[in-house]
KOLGUMAR-848521 format. One record per residue (C-alpha): residue number from 0; residue in one letter; chain; y, z, x negated. Coordinates in nm, 2 decimals, padded with zeros to 4 digits. Example, Ala and Ser with C-alpha at 12.3 -4.5 7.8 and 13.67 -1.06 7.14 Angstrom:
<recs>
(0 "A" "A" (-00.45 00.78 -01.23)),
(1 "S" "A" (-00.11 00.71 -01.37)),
</recs>
This chain:
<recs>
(0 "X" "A" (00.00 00.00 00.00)),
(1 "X" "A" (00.31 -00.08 -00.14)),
(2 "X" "A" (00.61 00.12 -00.18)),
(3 "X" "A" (00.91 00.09 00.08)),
(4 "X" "A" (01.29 00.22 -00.03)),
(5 "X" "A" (01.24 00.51 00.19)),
(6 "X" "A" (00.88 00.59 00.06)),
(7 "X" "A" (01.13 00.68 -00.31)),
(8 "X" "A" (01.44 00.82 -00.14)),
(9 "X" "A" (01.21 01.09 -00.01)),
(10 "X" "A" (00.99 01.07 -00.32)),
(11 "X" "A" (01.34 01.16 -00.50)),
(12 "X" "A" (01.48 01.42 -00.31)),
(13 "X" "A" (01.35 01.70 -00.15)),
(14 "X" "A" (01.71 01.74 00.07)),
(15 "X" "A" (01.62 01.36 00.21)),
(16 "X" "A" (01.22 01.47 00.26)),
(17 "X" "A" (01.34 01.78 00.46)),
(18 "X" "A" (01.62 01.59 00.67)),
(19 "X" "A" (01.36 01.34 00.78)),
(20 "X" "A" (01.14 01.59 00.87)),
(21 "X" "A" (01.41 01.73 01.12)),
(22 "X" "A" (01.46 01.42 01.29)),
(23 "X" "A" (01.31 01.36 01.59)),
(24 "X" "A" (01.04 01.09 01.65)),
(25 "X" "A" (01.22 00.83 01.84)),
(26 "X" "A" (01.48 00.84 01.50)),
(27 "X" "A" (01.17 00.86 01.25)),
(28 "X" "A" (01.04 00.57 01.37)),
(29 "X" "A" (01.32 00.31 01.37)),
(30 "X" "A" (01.38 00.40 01.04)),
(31 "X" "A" (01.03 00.34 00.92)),
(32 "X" "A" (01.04 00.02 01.12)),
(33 "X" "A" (01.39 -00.04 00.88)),
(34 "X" "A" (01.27 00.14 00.60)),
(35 "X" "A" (01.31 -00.11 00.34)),
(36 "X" "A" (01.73 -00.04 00.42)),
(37 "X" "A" (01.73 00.30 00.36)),
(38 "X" "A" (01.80 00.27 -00.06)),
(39 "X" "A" (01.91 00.60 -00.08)),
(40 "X" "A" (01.96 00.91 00.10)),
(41 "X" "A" (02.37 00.87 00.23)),
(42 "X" "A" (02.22 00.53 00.38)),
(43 "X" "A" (01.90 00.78 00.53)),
(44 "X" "A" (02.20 00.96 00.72)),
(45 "X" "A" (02.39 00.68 00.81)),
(46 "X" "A" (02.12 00.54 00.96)),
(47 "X" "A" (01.96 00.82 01.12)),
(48 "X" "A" (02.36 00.88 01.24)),
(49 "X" "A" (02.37 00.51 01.43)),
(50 "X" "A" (01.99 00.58 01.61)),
(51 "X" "A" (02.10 00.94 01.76)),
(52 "X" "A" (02.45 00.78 01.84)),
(53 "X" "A" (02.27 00.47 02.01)),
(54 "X" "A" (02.06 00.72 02.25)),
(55 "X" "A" (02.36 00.94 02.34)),
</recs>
């Protein structure tokens, strides 16, 4: 299985591994389905930012 972008931003930071963990599942997994955009972990938030903002 190959690496994505978010696969290393969490594998990098235990702050962005922990904040993905608190999202809820809806979020998770539009991000997974955009994962290979999430480069680092301000563009994890960003993104996680425009889902919530999206459903509200």
């Amino acid at each position: 299985m190959t690496s994505t972008n978010l696969d290393r931003v969490l594998s990098a930071s235990e702050t962005a591994k922990i904040f993905y963990g608190s999202l809820p599942d809806y979020v998770r997994g539009a991000i997974l389905k955009n994962s290979d955009k999430i480069t680092d972990e301000e563009a994890l938030h960003r993104f996680a930012d425009s889902i919530m903002h999206e459903f509200t």
